[in-house]
N, C-alpha and C positions, 0 to 999 in steps of 0.2 A: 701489497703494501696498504695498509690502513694510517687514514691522518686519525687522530680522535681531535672534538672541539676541546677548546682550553676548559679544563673544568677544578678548579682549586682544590674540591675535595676528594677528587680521587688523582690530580697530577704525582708523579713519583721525585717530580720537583716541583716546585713554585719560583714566578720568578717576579720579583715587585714592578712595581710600576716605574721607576728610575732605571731599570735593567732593562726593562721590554723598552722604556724610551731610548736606552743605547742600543740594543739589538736594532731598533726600525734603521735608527740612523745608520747603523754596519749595514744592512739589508738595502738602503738606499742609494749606498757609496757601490756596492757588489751586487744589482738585479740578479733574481733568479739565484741566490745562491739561499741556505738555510743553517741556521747557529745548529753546530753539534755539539754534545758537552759530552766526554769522558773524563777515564784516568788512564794515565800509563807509571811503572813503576819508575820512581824518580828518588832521588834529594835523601837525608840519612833515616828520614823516617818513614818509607817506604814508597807511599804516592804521592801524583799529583796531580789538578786537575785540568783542564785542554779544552780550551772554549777553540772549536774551528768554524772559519765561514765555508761551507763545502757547497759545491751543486749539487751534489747527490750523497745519503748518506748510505751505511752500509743497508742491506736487504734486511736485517732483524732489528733496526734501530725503532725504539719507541718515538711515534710522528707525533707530536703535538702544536693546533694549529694558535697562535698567541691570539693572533690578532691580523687583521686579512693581510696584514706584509710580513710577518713573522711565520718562522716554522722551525721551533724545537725539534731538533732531534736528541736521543738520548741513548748512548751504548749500552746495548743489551748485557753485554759483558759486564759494563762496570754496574748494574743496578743494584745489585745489592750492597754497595759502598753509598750509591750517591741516593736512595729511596728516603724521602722525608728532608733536603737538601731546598733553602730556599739562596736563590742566585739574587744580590743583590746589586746596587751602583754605590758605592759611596764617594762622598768627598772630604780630602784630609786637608785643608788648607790649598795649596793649587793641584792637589793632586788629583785624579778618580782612577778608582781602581772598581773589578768587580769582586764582590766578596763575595762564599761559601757560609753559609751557616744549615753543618751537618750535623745529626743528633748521632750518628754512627761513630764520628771521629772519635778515639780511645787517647789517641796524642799525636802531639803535631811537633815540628821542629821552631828552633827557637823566631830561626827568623819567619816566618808560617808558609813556606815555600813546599813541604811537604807534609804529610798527614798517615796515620793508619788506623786500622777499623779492627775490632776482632770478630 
């Protein structure tokens, strides 16, 4: 298993500076555990994406270290959906959510709960 250091111009995501401040805080509430991001097939327009807090991620996940309390993980499976994906935090009035913004995505569903790529 290989970590690689955080490095923006070859990451297969990116993840902003409001996202990696929600990732520490998930990381600080769960020690020892590490963000995984996939997709699994979902919702009418095929996928969707699954931010998990895991211990351990699968054996072929791309390890990326954020920052000394973060650690990316990324499914190998899903890279070619999520390759050029930056993960962001935003906030809508009282809400936050994190956002996707994929150069992949072809169309998404109305409410944006699901996505597909060709």
């Amino acid at each position: 298993m290989t970590v690689q250091a955080f490095d923006p111009t070859s990451q297969v995501v990116t993840v902003t500076p409001a996202a990696l401040a929600h990732f520490r805080r998930q990381v600080t509430r769960e020690p020892g555990k590490s963000v995984r991001l996939s997709v699994k097939k979902s919702g009418c327009t095929g996928f969707k994406y699954v931010v998990d807090m895991v211990e351990k991620g699968a054996e072929d996940d791309l390890r990326y270290q954020l920052d000394d309390q973060v650690q990316l993980l990324v499914d190998s499976d899903s890279l070619h959906m999520l390759s050029g994906t930056e993960i962001d935090l935003v906030t809508e009035g009282i809400n936050r959510q994190i956002r996707f913004t994929n150069p992949n995505v072809k169309d998404q569903c109305g409410c944006g709960e699901s996505f597909s790529v060709s």
